[in-house]
Backbone atoms as SQL, in Angstrom:
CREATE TABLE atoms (id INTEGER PRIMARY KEY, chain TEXT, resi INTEGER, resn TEXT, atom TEXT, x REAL, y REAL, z REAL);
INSERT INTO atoms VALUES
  (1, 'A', 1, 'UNK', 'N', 92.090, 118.677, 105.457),
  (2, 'A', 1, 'UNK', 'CA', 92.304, 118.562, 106.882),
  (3, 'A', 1, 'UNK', 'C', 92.143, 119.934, 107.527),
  (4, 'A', 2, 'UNK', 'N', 91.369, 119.840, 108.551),
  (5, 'A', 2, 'UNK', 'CA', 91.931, 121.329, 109.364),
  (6, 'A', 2, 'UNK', 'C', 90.602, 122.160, 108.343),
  (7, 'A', 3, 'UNK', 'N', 89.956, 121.926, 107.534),
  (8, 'A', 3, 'UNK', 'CA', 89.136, 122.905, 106.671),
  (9, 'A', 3, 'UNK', 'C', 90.092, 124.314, 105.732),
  (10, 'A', 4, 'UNK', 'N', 91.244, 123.710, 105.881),
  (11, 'A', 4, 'UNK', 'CA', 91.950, 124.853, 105.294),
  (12, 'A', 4, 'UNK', 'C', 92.222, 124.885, 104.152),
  (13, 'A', 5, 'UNK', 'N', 92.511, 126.375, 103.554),
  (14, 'A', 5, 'UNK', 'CA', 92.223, 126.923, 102.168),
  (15, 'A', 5, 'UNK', 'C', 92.592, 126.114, 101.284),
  (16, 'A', 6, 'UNK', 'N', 92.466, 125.856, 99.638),
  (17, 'A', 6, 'UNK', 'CA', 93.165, 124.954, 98.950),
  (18, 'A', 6, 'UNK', 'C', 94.309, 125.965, 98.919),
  (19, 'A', 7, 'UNK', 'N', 95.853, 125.225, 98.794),
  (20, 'A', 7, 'UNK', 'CA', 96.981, 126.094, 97.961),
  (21, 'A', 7, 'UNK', 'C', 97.115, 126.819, 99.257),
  (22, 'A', 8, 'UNK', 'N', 97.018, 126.684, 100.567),
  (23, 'A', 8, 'UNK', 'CA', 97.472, 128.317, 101.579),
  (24, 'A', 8, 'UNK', 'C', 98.653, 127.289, 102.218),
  (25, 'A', 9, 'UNK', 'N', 99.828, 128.315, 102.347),
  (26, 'A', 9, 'UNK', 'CA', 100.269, 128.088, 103.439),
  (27, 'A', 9, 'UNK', 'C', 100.370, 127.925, 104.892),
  (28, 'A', 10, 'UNK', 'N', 100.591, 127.104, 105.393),
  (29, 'A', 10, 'UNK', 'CA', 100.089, 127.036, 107.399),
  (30, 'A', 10, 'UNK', 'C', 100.702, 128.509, 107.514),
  (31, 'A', 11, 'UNK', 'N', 101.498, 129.366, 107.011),
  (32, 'A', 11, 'UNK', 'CA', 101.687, 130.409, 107.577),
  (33, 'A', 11, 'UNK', 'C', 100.696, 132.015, 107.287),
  (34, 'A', 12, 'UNK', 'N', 99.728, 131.401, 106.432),
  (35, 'A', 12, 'UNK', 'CA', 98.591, 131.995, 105.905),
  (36, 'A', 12, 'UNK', 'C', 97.450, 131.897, 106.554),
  (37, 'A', 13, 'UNK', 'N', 97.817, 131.336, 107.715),
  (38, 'A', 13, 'UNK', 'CA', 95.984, 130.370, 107.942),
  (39, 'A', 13, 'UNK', 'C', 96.417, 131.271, 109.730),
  (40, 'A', 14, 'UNK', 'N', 95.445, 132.651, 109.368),
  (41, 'A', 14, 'UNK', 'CA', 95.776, 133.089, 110.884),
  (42, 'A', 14, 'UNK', 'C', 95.339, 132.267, 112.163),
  (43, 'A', 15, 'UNK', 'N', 94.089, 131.555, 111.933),
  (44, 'A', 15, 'UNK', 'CA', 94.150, 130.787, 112.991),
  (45, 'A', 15, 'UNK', 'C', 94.142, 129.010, 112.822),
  (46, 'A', 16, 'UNK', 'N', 95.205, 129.202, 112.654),
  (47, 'A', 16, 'UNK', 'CA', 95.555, 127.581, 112.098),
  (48, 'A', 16, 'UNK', 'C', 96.052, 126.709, 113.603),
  (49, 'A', 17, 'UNK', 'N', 96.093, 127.208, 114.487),
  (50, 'A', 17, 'UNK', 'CA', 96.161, 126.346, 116.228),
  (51, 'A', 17, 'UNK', 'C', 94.776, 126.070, 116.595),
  (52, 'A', 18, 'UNK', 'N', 94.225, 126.966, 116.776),
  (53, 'A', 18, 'UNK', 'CA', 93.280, 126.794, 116.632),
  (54, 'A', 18, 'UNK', 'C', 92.178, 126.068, 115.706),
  (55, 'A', 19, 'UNK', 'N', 92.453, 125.825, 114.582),
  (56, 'A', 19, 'UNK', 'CA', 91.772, 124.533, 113.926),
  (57, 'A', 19, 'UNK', 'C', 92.520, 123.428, 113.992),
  (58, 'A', 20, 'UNK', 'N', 93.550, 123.133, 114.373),
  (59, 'A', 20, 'UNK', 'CA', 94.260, 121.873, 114.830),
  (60, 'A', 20, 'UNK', 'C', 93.753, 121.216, 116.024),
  (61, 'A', 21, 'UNK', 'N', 94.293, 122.114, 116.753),
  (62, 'A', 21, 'UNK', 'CA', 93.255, 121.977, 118.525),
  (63, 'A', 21, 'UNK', 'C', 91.966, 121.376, 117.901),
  (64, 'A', 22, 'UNK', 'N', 91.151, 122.220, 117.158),
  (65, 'A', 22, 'UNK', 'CA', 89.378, 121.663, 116.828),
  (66, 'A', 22, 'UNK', 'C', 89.376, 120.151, 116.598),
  (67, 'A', 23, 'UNK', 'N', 90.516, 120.280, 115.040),
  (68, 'A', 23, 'UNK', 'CA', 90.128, 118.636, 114.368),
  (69, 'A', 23, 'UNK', 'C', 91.371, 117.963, 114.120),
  (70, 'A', 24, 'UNK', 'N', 92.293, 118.140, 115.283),
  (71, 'A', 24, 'UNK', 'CA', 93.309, 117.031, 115.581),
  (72, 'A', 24, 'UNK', 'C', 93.141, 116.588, 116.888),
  (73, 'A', 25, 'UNK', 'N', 92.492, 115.710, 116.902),
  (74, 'A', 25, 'UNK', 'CA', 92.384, 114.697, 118.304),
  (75, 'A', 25, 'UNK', 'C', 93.472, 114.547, 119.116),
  (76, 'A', 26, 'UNK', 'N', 93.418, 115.048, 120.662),
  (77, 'A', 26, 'UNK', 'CA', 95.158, 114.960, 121.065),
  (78, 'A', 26, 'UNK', 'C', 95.617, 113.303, 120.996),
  (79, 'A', 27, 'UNK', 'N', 94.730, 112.112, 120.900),
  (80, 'A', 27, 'UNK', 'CA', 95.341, 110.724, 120.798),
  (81, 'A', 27, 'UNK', 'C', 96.201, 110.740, 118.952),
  (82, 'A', 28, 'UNK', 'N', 95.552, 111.241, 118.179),
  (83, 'A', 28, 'UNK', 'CA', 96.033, 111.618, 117.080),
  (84, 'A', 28, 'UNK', 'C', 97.387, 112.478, 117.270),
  (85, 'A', 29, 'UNK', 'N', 97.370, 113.255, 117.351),
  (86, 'A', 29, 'UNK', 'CA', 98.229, 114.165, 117.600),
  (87, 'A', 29, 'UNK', 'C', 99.840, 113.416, 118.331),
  (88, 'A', 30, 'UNK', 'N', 99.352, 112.788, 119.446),
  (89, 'A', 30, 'UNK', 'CA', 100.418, 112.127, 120.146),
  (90, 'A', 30, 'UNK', 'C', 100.902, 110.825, 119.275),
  (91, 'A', 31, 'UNK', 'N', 100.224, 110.126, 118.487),
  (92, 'A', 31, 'UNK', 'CA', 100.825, 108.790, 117.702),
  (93, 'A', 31, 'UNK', 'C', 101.272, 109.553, 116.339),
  (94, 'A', 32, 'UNK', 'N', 101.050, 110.462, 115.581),
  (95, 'A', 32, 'UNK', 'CA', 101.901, 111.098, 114.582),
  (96, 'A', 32, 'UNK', 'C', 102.998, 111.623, 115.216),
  (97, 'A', 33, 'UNK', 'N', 103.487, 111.768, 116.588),
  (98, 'A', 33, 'UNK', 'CA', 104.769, 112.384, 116.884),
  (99, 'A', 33, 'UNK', 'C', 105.351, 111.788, 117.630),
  (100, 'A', 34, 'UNK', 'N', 104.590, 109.899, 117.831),
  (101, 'A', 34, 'UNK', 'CA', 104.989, 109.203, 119.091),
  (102, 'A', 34, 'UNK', 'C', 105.280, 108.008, 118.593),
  (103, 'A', 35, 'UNK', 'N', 105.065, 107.584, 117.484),
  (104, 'A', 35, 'UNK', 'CA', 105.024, 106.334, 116.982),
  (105, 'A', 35, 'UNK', 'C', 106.132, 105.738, 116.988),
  (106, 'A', 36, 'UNK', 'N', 107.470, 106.055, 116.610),
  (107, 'A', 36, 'UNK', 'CA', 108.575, 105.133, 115.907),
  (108, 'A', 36, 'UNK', 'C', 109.074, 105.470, 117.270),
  (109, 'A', 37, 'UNK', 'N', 108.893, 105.538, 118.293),
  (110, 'A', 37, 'UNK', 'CA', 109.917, 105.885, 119.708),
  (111, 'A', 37, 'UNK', 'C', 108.754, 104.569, 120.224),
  (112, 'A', 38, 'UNK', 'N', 107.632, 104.678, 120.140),
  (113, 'A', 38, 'UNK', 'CA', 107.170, 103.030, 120.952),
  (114, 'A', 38, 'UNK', 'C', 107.663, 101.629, 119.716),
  (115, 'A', 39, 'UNK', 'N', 107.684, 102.053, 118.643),
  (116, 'A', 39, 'UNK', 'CA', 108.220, 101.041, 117.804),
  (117, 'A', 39, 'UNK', 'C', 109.695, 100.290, 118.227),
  (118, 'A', 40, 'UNK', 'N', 110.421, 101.369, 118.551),
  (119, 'A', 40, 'UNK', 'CA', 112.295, 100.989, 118.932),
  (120, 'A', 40, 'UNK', 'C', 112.057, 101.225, 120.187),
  (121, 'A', 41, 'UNK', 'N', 111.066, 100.927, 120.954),
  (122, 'A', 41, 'UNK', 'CA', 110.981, 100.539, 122.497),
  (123, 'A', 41, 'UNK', 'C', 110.388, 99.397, 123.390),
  (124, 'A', 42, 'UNK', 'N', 109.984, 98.992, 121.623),
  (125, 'A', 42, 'UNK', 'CA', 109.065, 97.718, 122.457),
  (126, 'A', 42, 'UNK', 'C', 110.122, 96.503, 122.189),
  (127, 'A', 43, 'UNK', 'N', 109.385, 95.843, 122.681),
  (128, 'A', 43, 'UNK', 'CA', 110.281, 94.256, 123.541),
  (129, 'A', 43, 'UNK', 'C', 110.257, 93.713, 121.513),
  (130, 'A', 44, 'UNK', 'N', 111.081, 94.046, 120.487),
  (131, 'A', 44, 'UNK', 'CA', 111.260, 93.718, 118.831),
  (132, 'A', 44, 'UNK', 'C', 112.872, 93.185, 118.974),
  (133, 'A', 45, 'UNK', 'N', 112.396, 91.653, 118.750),
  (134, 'A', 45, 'UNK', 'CA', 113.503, 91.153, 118.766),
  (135, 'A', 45, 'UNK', 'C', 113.475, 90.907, 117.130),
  (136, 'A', 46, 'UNK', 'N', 114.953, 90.651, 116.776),
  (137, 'A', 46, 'UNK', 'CA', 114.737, 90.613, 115.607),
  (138, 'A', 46, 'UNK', 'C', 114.382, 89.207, 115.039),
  (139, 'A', 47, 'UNK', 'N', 113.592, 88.419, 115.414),
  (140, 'A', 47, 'UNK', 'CA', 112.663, 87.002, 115.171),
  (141, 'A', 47, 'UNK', 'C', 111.370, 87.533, 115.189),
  (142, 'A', 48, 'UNK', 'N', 110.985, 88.961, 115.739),
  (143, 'A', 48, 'UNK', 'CA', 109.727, 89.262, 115.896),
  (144, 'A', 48, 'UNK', 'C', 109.664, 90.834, 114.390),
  (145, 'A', 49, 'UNK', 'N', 110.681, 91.445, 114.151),
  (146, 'A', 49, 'UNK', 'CA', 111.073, 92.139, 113.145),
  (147, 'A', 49, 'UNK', 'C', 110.404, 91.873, 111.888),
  (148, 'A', 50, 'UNK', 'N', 110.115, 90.510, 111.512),
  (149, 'A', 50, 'UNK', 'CA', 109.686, 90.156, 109.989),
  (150, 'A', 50, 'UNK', 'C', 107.984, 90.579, 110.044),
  (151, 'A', 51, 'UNK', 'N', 107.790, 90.366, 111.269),
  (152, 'A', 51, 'UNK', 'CA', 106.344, 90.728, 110.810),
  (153, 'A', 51, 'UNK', 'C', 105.882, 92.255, 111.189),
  (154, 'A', 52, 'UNK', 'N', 106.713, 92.960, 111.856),
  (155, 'A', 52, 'UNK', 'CA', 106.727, 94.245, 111.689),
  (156, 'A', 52, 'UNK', 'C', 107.186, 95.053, 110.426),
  (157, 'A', 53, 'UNK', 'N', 107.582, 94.816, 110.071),
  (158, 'A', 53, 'UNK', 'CA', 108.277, 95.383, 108.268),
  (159, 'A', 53, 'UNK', 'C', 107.135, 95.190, 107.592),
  (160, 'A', 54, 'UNK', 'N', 106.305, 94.646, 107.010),
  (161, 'A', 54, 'UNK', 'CA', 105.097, 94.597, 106.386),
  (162, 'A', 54, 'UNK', 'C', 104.113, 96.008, 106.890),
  (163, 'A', 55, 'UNK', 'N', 103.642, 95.383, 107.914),
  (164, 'A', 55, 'UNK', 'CA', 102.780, 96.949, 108.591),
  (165, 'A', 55, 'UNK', 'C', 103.412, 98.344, 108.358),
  (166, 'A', 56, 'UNK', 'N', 105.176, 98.065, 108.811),
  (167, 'A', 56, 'UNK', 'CA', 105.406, 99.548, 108.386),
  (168, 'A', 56, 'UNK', 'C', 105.362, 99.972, 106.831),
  (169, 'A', 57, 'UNK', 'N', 105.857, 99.202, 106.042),
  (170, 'A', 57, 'UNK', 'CA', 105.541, 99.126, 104.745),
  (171, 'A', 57, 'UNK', 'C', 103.778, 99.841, 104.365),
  (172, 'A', 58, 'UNK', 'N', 103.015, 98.940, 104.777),
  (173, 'A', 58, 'UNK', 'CA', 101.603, 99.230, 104.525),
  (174, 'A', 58, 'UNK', 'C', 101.439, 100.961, 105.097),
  (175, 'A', 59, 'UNK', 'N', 101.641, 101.260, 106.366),
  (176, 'A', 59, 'UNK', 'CA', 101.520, 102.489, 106.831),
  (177, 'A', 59, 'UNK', 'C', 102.538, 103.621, 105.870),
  (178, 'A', 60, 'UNK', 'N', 103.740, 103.220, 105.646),
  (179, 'A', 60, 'UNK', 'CA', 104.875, 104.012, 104.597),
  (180, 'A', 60, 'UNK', 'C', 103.770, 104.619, 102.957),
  (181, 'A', 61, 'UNK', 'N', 102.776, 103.357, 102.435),
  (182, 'A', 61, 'UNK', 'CA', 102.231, 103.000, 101.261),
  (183, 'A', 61, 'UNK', 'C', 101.064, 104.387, 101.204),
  (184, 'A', 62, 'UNK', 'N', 100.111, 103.559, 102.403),
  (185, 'A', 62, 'UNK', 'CA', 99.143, 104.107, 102.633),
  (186, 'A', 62, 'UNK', 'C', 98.617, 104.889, 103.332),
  (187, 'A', 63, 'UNK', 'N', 99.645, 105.759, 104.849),
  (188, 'A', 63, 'UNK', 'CA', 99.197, 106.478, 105.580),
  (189, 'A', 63, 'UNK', 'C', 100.257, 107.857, 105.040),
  (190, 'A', 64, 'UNK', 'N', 101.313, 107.828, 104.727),
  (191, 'A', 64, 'UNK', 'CA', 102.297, 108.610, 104.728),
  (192, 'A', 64, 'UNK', 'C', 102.493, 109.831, 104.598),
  (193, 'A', 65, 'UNK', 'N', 101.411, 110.215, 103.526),
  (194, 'A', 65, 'UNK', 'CA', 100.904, 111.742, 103.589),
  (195, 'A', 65, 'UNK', 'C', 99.725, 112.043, 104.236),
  (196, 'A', 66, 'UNK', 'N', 99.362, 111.364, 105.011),
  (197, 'A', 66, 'UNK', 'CA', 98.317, 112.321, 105.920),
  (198, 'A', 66, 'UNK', 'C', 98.879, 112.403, 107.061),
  (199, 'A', 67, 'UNK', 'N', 100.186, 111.355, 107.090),
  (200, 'A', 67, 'UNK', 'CA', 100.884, 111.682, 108.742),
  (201, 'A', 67, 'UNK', 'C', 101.274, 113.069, 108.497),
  (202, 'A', 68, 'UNK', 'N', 102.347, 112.881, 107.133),
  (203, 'A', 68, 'UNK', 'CA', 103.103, 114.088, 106.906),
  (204, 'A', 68, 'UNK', 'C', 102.446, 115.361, 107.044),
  (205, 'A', 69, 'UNK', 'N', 101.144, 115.639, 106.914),
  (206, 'A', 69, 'UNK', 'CA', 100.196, 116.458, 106.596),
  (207, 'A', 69, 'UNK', 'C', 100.064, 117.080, 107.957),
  (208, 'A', 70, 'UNK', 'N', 99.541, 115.681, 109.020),
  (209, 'A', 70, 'UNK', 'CA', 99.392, 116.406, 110.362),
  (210, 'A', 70, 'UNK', 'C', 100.724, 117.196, 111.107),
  (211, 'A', 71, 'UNK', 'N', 101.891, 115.888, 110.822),
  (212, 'A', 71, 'UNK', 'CA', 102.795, 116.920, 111.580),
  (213, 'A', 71, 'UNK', 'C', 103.296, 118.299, 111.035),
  (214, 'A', 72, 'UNK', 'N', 102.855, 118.554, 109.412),
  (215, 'A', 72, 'UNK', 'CA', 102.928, 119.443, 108.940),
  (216, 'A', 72, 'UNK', 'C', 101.706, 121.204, 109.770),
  (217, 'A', 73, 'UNK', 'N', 100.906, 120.447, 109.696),
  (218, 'A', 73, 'UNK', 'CA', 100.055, 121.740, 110.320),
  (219, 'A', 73, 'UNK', 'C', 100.153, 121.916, 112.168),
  (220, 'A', 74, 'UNK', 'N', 100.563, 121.025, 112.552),
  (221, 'A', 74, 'UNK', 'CA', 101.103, 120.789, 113.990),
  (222, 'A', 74, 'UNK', 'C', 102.226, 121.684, 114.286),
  (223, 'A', 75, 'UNK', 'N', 103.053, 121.951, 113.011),
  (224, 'A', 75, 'UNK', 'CA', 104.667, 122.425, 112.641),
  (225, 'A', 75, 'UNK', 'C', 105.664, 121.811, 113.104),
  (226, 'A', 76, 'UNK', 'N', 105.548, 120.818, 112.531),
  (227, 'A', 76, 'UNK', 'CA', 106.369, 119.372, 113.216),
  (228, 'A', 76, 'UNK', 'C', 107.014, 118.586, 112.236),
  (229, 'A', 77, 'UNK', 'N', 107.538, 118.900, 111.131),
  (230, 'A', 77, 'UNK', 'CA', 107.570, 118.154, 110.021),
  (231, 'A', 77, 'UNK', 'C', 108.870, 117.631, 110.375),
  (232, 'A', 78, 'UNK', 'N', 109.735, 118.466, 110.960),
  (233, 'A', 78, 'UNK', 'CA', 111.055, 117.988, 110.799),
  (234, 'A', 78, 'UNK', 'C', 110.940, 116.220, 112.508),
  (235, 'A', 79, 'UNK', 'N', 110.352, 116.436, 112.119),
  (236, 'A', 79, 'UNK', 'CA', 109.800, 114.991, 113.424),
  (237, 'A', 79, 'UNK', 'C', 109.616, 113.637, 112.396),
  (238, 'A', 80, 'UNK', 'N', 109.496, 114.196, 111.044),
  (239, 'A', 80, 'UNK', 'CA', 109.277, 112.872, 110.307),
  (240, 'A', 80, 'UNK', 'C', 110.774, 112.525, 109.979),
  (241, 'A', 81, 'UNK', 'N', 111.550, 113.601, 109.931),
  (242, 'A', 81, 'UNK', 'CA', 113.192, 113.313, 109.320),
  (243, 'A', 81, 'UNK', 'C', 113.522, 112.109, 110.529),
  (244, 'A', 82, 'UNK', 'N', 113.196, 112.560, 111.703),
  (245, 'A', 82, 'UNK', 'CA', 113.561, 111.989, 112.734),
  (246, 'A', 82, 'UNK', 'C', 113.133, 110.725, 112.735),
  (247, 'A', 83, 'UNK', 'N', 111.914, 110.381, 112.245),
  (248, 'A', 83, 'UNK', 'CA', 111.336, 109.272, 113.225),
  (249, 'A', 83, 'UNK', 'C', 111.698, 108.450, 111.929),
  (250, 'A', 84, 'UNK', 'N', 111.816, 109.080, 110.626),
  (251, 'A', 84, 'UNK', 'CA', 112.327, 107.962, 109.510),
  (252, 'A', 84, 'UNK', 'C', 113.665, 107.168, 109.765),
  (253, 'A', 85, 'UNK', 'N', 114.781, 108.427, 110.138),
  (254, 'A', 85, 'UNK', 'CA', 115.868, 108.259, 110.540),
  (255, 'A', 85, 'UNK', 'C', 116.299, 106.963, 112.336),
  (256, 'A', 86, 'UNK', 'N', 115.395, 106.779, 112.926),
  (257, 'A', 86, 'UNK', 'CA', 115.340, 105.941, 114.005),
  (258, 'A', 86, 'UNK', 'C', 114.755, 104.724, 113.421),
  (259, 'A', 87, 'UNK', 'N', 113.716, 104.843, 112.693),
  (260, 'A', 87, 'UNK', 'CA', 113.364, 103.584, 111.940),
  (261, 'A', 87, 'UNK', 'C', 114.174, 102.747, 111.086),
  (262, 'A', 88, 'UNK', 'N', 114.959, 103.649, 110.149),
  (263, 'A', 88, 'UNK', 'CA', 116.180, 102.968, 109.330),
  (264, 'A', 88, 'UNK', 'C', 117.172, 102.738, 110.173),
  (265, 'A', 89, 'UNK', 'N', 117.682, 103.237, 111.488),
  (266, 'A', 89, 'UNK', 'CA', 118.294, 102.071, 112.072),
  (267, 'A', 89, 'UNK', 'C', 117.777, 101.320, 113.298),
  (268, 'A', 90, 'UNK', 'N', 116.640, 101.379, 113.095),
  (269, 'A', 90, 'UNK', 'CA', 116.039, 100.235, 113.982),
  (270, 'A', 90, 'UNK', 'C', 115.948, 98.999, 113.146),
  (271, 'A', 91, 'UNK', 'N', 115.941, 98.908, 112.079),
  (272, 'A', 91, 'UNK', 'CA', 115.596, 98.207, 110.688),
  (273, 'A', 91, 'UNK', 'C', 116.923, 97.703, 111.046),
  (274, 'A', 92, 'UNK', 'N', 118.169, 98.588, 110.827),
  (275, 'A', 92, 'UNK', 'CA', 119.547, 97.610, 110.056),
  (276, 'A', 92, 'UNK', 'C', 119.818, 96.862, 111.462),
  (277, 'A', 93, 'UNK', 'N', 119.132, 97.148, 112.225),
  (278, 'A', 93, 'UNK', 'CA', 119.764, 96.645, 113.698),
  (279, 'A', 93, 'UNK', 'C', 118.964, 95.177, 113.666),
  (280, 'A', 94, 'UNK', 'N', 117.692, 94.908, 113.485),
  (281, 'A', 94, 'UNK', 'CA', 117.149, 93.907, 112.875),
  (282, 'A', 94, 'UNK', 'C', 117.270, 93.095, 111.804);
């Protein structure tokens, strides 16, 4: 992602905003740090809940480290504690 070094740290990569800006799309950018706040905002009743748990599942499976990745070079990681943490009780609330 980002063309950056194998093994570098984002705090290694002098211009690492600058390759984010390049090859993080701001619609990208905004749904890795926006997602689980339209999830626990939309009209999810919990009759409509069962078929949302699957998708998040699938996205948990199969997207999870490249989210982590972006909000990682974004410097946003601690946004995943968060948005996990709103999800598990959007879940028990369902």
């Amino acid at each position: 992602m980002c063309d950056l070094p194998d093994a570098a740290a984002n705090s290694d990569v002098s211009d690492l905003k600058e390759r984010t800006e390049k090859c993080i799309d701001p619609a990208l950018r905004y749904a890795c740090l926006s997602w689980h706040v339209h999830l626990v905002d939309a009209d999810t009743t919990p009759t409509r809940a069962p078929g949302i748990t699957p998708t998040l599942r699938r996205f948990l499976e199969k997207k999870f480290l490249c989210w982590l990745e972006v909000l990682s070079v974004l410097g946003a990681v601690r946004n995943a504690v968060d948005a996990l943490q709103v999800i598990t009780d959007w879940l028990e609330v369902c």
